[in-house]
C-alpha positions in Angstrom: -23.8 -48.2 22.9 -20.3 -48.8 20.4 -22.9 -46.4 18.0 -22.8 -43.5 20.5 -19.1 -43.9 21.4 -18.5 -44.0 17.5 -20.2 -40.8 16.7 -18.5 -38.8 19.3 -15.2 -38.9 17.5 -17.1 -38.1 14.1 -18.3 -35.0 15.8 -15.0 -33.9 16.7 -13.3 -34.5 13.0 -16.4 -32.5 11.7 -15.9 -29.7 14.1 -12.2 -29.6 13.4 -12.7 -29.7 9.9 -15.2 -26.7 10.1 -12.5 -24.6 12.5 -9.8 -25.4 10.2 -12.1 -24.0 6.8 -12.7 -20.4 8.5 -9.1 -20.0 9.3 -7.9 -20.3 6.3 -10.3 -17.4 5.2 -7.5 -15.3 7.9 -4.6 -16.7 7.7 -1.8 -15.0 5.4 0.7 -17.0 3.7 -0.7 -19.8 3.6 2.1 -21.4 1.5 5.2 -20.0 2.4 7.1 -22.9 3.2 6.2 -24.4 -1.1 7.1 -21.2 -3.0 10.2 -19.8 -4.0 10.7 -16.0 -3.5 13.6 -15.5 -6.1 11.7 -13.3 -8.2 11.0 -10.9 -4.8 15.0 -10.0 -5.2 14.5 -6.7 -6.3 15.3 -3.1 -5.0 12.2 -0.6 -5.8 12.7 3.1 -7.1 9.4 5.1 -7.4 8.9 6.7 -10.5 8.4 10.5 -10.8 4.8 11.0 -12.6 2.6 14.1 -13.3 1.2 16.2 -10.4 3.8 14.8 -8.3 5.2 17.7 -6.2 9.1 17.7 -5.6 11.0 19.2 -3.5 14.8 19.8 -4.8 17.3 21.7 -3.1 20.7 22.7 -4.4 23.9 22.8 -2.0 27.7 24.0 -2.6 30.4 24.8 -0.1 29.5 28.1 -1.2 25.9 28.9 -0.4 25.2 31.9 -2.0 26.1 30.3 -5.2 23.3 27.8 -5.1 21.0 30.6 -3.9 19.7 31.5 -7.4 19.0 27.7 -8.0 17.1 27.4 -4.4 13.1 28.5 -3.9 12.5 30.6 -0.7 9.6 29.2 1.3 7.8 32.8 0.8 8.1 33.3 -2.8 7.0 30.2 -4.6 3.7 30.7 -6.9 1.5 27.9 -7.1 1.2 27.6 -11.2 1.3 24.1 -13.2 4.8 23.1 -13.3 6.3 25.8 -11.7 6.9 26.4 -7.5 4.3 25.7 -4.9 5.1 26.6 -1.5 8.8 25.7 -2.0 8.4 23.2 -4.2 7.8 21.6 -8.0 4.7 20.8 -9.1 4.9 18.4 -12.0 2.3 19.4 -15.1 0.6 17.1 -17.1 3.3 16.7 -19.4 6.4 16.0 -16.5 7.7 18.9 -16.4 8.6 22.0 -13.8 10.3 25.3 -14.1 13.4 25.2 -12.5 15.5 28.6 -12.0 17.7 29.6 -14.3 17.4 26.0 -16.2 14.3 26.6 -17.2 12.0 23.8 -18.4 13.0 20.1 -17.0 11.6 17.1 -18.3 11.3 14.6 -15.0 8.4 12.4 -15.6 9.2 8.5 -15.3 12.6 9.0 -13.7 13.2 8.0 -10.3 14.7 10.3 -7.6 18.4 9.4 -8.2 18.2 9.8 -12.0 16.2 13.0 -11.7 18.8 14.6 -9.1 22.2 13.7 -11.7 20.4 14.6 -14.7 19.8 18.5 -12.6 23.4 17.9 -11.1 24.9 17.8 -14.9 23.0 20.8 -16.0 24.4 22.7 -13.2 27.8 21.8 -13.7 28.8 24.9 -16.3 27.5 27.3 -13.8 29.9 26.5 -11.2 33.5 25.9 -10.6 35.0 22.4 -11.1 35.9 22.4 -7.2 32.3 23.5 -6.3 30.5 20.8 -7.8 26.4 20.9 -7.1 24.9 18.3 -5.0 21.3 17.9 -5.3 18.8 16.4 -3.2 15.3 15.3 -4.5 12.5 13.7 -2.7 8.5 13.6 -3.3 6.9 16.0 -0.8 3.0 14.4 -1.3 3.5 10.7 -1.8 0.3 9.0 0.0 -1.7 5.8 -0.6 -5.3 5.5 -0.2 -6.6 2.1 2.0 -10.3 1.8 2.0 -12.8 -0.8 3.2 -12.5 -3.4 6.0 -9.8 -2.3 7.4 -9.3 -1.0 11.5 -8.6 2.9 10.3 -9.6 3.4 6.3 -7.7 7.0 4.9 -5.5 7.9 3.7 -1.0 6.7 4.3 1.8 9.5 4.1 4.6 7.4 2.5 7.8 9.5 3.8 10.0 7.1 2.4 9.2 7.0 -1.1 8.6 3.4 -0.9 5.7 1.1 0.5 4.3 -2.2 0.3 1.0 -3.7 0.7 1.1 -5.2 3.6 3.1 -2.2 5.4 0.0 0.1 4.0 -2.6 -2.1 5.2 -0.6 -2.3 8.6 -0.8 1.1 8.7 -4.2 1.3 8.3 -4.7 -1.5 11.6 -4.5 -4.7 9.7 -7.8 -6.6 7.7 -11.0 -7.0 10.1 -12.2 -10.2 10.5 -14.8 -9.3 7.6 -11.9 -8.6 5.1 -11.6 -11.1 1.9 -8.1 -11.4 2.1 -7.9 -13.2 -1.0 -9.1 -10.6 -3.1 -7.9 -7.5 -2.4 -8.1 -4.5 -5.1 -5.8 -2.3 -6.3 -6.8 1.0 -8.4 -3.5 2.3 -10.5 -3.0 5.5 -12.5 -0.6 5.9 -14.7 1.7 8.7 -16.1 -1.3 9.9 -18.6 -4.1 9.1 -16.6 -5.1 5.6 -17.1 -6.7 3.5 -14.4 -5.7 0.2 -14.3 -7.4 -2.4 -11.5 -5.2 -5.5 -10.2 -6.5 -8.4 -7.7 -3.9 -9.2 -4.9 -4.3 -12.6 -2.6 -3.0 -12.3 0.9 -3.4 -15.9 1.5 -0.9 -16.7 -1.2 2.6 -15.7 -0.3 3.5 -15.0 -4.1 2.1 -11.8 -3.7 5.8 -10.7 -2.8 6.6 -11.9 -6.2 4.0 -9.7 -8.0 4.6 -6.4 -9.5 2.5 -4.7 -7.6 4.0 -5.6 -4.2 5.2 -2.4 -3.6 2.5 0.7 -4.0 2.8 3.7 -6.4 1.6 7.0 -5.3 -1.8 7.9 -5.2 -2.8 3.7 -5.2 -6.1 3.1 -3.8 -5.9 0.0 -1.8 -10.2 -1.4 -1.5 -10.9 -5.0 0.9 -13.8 -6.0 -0.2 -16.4 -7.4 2.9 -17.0 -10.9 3.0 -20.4 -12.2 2.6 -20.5 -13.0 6.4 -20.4 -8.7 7.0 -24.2 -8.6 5.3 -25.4 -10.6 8.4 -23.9 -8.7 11.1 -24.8 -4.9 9.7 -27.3 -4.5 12.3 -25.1 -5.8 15.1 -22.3 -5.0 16.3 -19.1 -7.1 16.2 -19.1 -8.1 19.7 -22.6 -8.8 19.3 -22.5 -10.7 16.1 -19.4 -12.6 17.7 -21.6 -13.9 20.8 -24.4 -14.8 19.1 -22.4 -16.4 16.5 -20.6 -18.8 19.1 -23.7 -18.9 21.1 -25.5 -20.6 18.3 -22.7 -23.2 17.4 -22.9 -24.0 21.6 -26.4 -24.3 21.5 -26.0 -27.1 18.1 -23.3 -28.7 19.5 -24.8 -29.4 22.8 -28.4 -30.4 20.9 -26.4 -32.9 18.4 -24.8 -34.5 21.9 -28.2 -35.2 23.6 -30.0 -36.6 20.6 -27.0 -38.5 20.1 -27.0 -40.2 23.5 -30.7 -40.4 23.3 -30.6 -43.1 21.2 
């Protein structure tokens, strides 16, 4: 009878210890309270890169000063590096056409840089009292999150800066299929170089890592866990009730042969 009494508590700890190994598979973070964030002390500026399409706009207390440096909405023509639809599409080689100015290199600067580097060439064409003031932003920055997440597609970014974890919030969060410890990142560079990078949700040094916050056009993929390949022809609901159905069912069958004995 002390056998049967024995194994009871033996059950439980196995149980537990089988609760506590799935959650960690969906928990994020897991070691926040170990790590030291230091190297997360850092203010990100996206970088300006080719087929990037800007939109810049020049004011003065004077508007029809700035006029000839300003694209009407109507007149743009869509042409590698020139105007398209009111803005600058950036050719292959970071540049764009800019009125007057002519060619402008703007590849690999960041907004800022590339609206005071435009502000100083404008400078000789106006007054010392009506100095320009220029105002850049990136009119198609998105991010692509693919895979098990609640709503795959593709994230406008509207401002110019994103994380991870805000573009997989976007996208409804991981599924419970989701590796979370393995998620991929696809990066292109200025000349067209894909790079691939492996991020761990679990782990919260990912706010440490370079690539913490996304670049345009990232593709964000979660990989499915092995457990998705068993449920294809179910649905989740269905999977999940089977699933717990079959752990009752073992539970209950390990109790009776236990007090059998």
């Amino acid at each position: 009878m002390k056998k049967k009494y024995f194994l009871f508590p033996l059950l439980i700890a196995v149980l537990t210890l089988m609760s506590c190994g799935s959650s960690k598979k969906v928990v994020y973070f897991q070691n926040a309270d170990e790590v030291s964030l230091e190297a997360s002390r850092m203010l990100y500026d996206a970088k300006i890169m080719p087929k990037d399409l800007l939109s810049i706009s020049v004011h003065t207390t004077d508007p029809q000063a700035s006029a000839p440096f300003n694209l009407n909405s109507g007149q743009g023509t869509q042409g590698t590096g020139g105007a398209n639809n009111g803005g600058y599409l950036v050719d292959n080689e970071g540049n764009i056409e800019f009125p007057i100015l002519g060619k402008l290199h703007v590849s690999g600067l960041t907004k800022n840089q590339c609206q005071d580097m435009i502000a100083a060439k404008l400078k000789p064409y106006f007054l010392k009292e009506e100095s320009p003031l220029v105002k850049v932003s990136m009119a198609n920055y998105r991010v692509t999150v693919l895979g098990e997440v609640s709503s795959p597609g593709v994230v406008p970014v509207s401002a110019e800066k994103m994380s991870i974890l805000e573009a997989i919030a976007e996208s409804g969060d991981l599924t419970l299929y989701g590796k979370r410890n393995n998620i991929l990142l696809i990066r292109e560079n200025e000349f067209g170089e894909k790079t691939t990078h492996r991020l761990d949700l679990t782990d919260v040094n990912i706010v440490n890592s370079p690539y913490f916050y996304l670049q345009q056009n990232d593709i964000v993929y979660v990989e499915p866990s092995k457990n998705k390949s068993g449920s294809v022809v179910f649905g989740p609901a269905t999977t999940m009730w089977l699933s717990l159905g079959t752990s009752l069912l073992s539970i209950v069958s390990l109790v009776v042969a236990i007090t059998r004995r």
